[in-house]
Structures are given as C-alpha cells and as structure tokens.
C-alpha distance (Angstrom), angle and dihedral (degrees) to the residues before:
residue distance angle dihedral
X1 . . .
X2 3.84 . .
X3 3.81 83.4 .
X4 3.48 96.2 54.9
X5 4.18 95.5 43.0
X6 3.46 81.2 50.6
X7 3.79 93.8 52.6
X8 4.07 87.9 43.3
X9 3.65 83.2 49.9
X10 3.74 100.0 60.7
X11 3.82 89.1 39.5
X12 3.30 92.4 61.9
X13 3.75 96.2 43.9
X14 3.98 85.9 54.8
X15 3.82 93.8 53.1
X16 3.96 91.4 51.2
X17 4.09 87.4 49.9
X18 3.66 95.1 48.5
X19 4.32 90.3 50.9
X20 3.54 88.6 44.0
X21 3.86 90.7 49.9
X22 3.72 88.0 46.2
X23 3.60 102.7 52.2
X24 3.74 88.9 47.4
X25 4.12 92.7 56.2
X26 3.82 79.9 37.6
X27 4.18 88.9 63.0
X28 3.88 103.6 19.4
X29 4.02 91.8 88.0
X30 3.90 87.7 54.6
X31 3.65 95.7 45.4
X32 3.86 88.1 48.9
X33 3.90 100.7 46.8
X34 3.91 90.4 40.5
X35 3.64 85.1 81.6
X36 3.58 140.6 118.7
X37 4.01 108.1 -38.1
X38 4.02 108.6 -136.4
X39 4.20 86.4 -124.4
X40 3.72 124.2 55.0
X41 3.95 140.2 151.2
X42 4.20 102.8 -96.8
X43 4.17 86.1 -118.3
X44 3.47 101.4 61.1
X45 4.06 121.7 96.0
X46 4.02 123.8 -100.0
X47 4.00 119.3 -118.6
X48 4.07 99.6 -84.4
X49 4.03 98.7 -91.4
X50 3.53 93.3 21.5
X51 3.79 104.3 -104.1
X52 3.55 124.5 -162.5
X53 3.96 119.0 -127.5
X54 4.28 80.9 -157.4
X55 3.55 126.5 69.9
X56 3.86 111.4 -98.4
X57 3.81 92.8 -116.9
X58 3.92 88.2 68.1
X59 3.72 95.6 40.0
X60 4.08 111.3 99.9
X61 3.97 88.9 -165.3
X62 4.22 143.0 51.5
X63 3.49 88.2 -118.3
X64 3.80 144.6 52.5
X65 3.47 117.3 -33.2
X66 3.92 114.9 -98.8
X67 4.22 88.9 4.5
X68 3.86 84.4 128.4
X69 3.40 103.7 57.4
X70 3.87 96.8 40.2
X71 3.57 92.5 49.2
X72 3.72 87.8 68.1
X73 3.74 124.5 75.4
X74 3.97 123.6 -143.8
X75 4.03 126.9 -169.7
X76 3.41 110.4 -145.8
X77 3.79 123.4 -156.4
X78 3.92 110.6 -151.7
X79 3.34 135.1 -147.7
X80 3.53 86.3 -104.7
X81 3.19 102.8 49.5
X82 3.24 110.9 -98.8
X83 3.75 130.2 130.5
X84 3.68 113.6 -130.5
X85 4.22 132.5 -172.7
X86 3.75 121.4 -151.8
X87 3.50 146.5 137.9
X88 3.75 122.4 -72.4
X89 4.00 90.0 -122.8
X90 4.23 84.4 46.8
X91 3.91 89.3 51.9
X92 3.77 99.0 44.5
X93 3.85 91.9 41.8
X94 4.11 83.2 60.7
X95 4.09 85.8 44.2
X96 3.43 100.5 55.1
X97 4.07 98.9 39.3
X98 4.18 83.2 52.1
X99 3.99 100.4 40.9
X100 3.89 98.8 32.5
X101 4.04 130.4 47.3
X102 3.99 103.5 -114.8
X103 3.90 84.1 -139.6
X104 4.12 91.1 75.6
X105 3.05 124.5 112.1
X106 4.09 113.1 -89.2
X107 3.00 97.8 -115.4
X108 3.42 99.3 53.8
X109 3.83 90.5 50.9
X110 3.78 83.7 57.2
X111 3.54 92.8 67.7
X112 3.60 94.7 43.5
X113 3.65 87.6 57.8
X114 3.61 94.0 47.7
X115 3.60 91.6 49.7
X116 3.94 95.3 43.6
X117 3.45 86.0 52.9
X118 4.05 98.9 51.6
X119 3.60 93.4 41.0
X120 4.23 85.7 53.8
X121 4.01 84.0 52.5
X122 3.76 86.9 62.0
X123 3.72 108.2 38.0
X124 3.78 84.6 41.1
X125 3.68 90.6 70.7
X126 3.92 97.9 54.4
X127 3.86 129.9 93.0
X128 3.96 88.3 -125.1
X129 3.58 96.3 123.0
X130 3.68 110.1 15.6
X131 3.50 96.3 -163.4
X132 3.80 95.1 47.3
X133 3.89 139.7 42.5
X134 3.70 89.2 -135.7
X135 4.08 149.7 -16.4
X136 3.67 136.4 -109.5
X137 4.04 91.9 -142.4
X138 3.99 111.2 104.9
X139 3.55 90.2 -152.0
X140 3.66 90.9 64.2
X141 4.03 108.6 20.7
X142 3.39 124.8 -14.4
X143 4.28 127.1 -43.7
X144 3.72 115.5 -105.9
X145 3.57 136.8 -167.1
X146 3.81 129.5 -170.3
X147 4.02 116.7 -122.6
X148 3.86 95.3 -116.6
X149 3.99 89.7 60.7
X150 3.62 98.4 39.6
X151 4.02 93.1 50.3
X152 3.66 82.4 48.0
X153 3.70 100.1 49.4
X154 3.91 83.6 48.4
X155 4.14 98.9 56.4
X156 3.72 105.4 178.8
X157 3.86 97.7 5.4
X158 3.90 85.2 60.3
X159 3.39 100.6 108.9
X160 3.75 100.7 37.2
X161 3.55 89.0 55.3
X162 3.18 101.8 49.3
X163 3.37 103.2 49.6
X164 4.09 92.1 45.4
X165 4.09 84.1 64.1
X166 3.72 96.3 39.3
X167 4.14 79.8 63.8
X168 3.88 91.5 35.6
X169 3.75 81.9 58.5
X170 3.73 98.8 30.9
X171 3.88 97.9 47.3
X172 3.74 96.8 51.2
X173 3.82 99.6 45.9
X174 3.47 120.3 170.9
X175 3.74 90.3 -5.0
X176 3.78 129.5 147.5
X177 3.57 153.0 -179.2
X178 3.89 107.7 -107.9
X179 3.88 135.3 -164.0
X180 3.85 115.3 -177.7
X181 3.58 84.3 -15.2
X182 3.80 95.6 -54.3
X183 4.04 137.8 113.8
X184 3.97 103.3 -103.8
X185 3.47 120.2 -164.5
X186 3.64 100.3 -83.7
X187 3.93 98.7 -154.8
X188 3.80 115.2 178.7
X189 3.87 131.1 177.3
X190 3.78 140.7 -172.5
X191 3.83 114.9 -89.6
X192 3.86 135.2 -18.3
X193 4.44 133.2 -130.1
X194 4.43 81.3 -132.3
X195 3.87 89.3 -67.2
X196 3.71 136.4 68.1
X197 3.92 108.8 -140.9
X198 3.82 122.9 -102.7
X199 4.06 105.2 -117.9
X200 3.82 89.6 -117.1
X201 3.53 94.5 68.5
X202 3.67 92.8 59.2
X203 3.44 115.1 38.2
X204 3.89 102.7 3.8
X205 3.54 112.0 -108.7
X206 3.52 130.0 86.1
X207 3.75 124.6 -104.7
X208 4.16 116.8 -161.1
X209 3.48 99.9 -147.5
X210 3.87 99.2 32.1
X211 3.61 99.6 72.8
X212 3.76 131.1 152.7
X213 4.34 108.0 -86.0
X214 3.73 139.3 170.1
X215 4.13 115.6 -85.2
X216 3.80 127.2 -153.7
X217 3.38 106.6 -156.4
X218 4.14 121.6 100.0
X219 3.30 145.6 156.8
X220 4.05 95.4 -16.6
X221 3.54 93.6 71.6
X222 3.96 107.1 101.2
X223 3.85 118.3 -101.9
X224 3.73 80.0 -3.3
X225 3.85 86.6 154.3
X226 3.81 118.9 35.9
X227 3.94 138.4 160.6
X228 3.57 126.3 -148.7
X229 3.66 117.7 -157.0
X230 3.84 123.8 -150.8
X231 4.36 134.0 169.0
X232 3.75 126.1 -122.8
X233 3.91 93.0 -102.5
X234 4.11 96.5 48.5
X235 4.04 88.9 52.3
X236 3.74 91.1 45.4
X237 3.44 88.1 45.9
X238 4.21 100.3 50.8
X239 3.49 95.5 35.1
X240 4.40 97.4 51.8
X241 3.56 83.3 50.4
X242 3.53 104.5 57.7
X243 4.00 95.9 23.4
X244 4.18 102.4 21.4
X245 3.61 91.9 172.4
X246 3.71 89.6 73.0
X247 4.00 111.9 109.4
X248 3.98 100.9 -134.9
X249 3.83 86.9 160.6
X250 3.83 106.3 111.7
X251 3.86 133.4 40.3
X252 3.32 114.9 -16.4
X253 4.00 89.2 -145.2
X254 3.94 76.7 78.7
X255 3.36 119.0 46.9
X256 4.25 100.3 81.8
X257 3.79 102.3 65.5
X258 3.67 124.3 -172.5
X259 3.54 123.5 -47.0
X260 3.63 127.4 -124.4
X261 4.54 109.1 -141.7
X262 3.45 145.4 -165.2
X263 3.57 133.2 -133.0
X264 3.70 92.3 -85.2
X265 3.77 96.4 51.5
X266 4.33 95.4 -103.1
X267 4.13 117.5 134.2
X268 3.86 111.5 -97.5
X269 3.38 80.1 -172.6
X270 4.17 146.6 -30.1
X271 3.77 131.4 -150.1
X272 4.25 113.4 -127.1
X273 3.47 116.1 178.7
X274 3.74 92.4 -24.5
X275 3.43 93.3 -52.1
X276 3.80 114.6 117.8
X277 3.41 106.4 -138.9
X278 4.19 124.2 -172.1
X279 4.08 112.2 -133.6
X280 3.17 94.6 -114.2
X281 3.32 90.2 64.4
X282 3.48 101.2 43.9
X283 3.82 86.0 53.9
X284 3.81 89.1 60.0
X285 3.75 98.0 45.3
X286 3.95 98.8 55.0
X287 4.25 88.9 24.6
X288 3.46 96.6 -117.1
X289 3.69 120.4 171.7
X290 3.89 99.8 -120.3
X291 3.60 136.6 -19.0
X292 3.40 103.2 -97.9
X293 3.87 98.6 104.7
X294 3.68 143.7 130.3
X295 3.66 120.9 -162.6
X296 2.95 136.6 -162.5
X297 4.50 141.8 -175.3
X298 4.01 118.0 -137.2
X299 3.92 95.2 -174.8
X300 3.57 96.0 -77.5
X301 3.90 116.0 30.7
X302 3.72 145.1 25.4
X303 3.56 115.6 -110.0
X304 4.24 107.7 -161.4
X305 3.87 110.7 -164.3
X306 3.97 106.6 -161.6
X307 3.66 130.1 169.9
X308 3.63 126.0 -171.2
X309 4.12 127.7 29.8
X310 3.52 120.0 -122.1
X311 3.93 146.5 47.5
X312 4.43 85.0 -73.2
X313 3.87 84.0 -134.3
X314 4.10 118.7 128.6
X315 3.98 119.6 -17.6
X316 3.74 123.4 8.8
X317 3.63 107.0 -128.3
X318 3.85 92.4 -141.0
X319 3.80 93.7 24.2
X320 3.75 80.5 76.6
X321 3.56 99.7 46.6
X322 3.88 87.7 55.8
X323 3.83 95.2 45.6
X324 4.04 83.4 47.4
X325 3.73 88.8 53.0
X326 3.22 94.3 59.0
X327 3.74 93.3 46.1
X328 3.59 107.7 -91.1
X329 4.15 105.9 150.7
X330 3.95 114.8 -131.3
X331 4.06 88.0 -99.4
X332 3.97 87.5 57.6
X333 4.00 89.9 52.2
X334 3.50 93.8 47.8
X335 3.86 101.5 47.0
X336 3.39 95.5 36.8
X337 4.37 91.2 54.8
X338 3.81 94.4 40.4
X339 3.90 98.3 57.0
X340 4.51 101.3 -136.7
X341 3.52 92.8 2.2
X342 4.48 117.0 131.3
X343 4.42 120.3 -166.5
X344 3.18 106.3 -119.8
X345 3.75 136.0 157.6
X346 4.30 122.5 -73.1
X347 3.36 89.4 -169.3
C-alpha cells in the first residue's frame, strides 16, 4: 500500500509538471513577440535590459534595435507648410518610401537610409529653414512622404513594404556615410548613363569622395532612355532668356556645336550660339532628365537623346539595386559610390 501511494504520488507529481510545462510553451511565444516594437515615441521606456526584437547579427548597436534613431527628434517642414516633430527613424521611414521604390532590393534600401540619414546630419545644421531642421521638397532637401499615404499608394504591397523599410531603417541605425571620420554630403540620384558624374562637372569644385565610378544599371531602369523634342523658335526662345548673349540668329543647323564628354558619355559641356554652356545646365534649360544627351536638328526640330535621370553625382539609385542583386551588402554600395568614404556611426 505505501508502495503504491507512493507510486500514485509520483504520478501525480508528473501530471502537474507536464501542465506546468505546457502552459509555459503555451505562453512563451507571447512573452517573446511582446517585445520591443521597431517604432516608438522617443519618451517612452525601453524593455528592462534592453532586448532586441532582431537577431544580434542584424543589430548595428549594444542596445535595442532602432533606440538611436528614435531617440532623436526631427522637425519637418512640409510642403504645405507645416512644421512637423518626429522621430529620426519616423522621418527617414517617410524618406526612404518617397525617394526609393519599396520594391528594391533591401539592401539597397539600406544604403538609401544610411545616406538619407547622413545627408539630414548636414542640412540639419544649416539656417535654411529657421523654423525647421529640414524640408520635405526634393528640390530643396530630400522628398518625404508620410506612412498613411505611402501604405495607401501601395494597396496590397502595403504591408510588405512597409515592413522591408521599417528594417531598412531599423537595421542600419544610427549609421552613416563617413569621410575622415566626418558626415559628407551623401547626395544620391535616380539612375546613371554607366557612370556617376565627378562633382566638378556639375557645380565646379571638386569633391574627394564624390568621384566619377562605374554604374550597373541599364536598360531595365524605367524611361531609362528618353528624347525630348523641341522647334527652332522654343530653343531660341529658352535659351535668350536665360543666356541672351547667345547669337541664335543664323541656321539653326549651327547653333549646338560639339560637345565636350566624360568617360561615361555625359556633356562636360556644349557650345549654343557661342555660348559655352556646362550639361548640367543644358539639362535644366530644355528639362532634360540628365546630361547625358546628344542632339541633334533634322530641318525642322531638335531631337535630344538622354539616358539616365538625375544630376549623375554620388550613388545611383538603381546602380545600387543592381550591385545589391548581385549581392553587394549596403556597406559595399556605399563605399563603392562615395569614392574613400567608410559607414560608421553619427551617433
């Protein structure tokens, strides 16, 4: 009898283990996914211990992952006018859905977070907008869109998206693009003609680490070749008045002369009407969508050849994607467009 209490004893004590052990497997996933969420308001309280919801091997820090970023605070000055205050993860999140398709590869959306965020180090610091650290207008700083309207403009591929740039954002925290251990101006731009475009070219002086490189991307690129067609009278007319010491008076057979290129087949610079006139410049007079043209006259029109879109100066928006299709890691990307430059951390 005392055996067999004994026995009933121990059976019972079993049972009690394997429910306990149960209802603990039962909870442990919910314990474990209710952790830190990559987005949260800079006031409220870390996890005690600081636990990462990512695997340390893609966290950039010691501590949680994306603390950096949202521990900074950024006032954004819309398009509309309106001042704005959010995180620094919030803002680039809203940078890199507006400047970069969500559909590139991650990788590649990892270095345009990385160089979003350096470039908003930099134009941070001035007294542009007095009221504001920095704008949403492209033309000025860098484009922004808000998460509501870019999961909207996204439909089904909401979701996806979003959560591939809350990691773009999340896995590069408080990353940078570094030269001699300082932010450079990380300047980026849609697609390149097989080169990016030294910085001398464009505006004149020279820039160490933004140097003239090799680009992947080609003919896949959307409207990655384009023409833009113009008559005699509507170049003679934009070009005298921005530059009205051009002589547009003869045939207009002769008023383009021969253009001096780089290495990657973009106008240094073009005589018109004895004007000598840099590509870039060119580009912005007859809106063209980079200065890798050719033009040419067939009696009765200009015919303007360009390929690429963009000022050619820094990274390649889709030059990245292709490196990062072929395996090239964020770092690569970065280092390889901004000639001497290291990531590093900003803060």
């Amino acid at each position: 009898m005392a055996w067999d209490e004994k026995r009933r004893g121990g059976t019972r004590q079993l049972v009690s283990a394997a429910l306990l052990l149960t209802v603990a497997l039962f909870f442990l996933p919910v314990l474990i996914i209710r952790g830190e969420p990559i987005y949260r308001r800079a006031d409220e309280p870390s996890l005690p211990g600081g636990e990462s919801t990512l695997p340390n091997s893609m966290s950039q820090s010691s501590g949680p992952v994306g603390a950096r970023d949202r521990g900074r605070t950024v006032r954004l000055l819309t398009r509309e006018g309106k001042v704005l205050e959010m995180t620094m993860a919030e803002y680039l999140w809203g940078v890199v859905a507006a400047e970069m398709p969500a559909s590139f590869e991650e990788e590649a959306l990892k270095a345009q977070a990385c160089a979003a965020r350096t470039y908003t180090v930099i134009h941070g610091n001035s007294t542009k907008h007095p009221q504001a650290d920095i704008c949403g207008d492209s033309t000025c700083c860098q484009a922004y869109i808000a998460r509501s309207s870019a999961e909207a403009r996204w439909g089904l591929n909401a979701r996806e998206y979003g959560e591939k740039l809350d990691r773009a954002v999340a896995e590069t925290d408080g990353l940078g693009v570094l030269y001699e251990g300082k932010p450079i101006q990380a300047l980026f731009f849609s697609s390149a003609a097989g080169r990016t475009v030294d910085a001398v070219e464009v505006w004149g002086n020279p820039v160490d680490y933004l140097k003239s490189v090799d680009s992947p991307e080609g003919d896949e690129v959307p409207n990655y070749r384009t023409q833009v067609i113009l008559g005699a009278e509507e170049v003679k007319s934009l070009t005298l008045n921005t530059y009205p010491g051009a002589d547009l008076s003869g045939d207009p057979a002769g008023w383009f002369g021969e253009a001096s290129r780089n290495e990657g087949g973009g106008v240094i610079s073009i005589p018109l009407g004895g004007v000598t006139l840099t590509g870039g410049q060119v580009r912005s007079l007859f809106s063209l969508r980079s200065a890798c043209f050719t033009v040419t006259w067939d009696g009765t029109q200009f015919t303007f050849d360009v390929t690429g879109y963009g000022h050619g100066v820094g990274m390649s928006q889709y030059g990245a994607n292709a490196m990062a299709k072929n395996g090239s890691s964020f770092q690569d990307i970065l280092t390889w467009y901004y000639t001497g430059a290291e990531v590093g951390e900003l803060w």
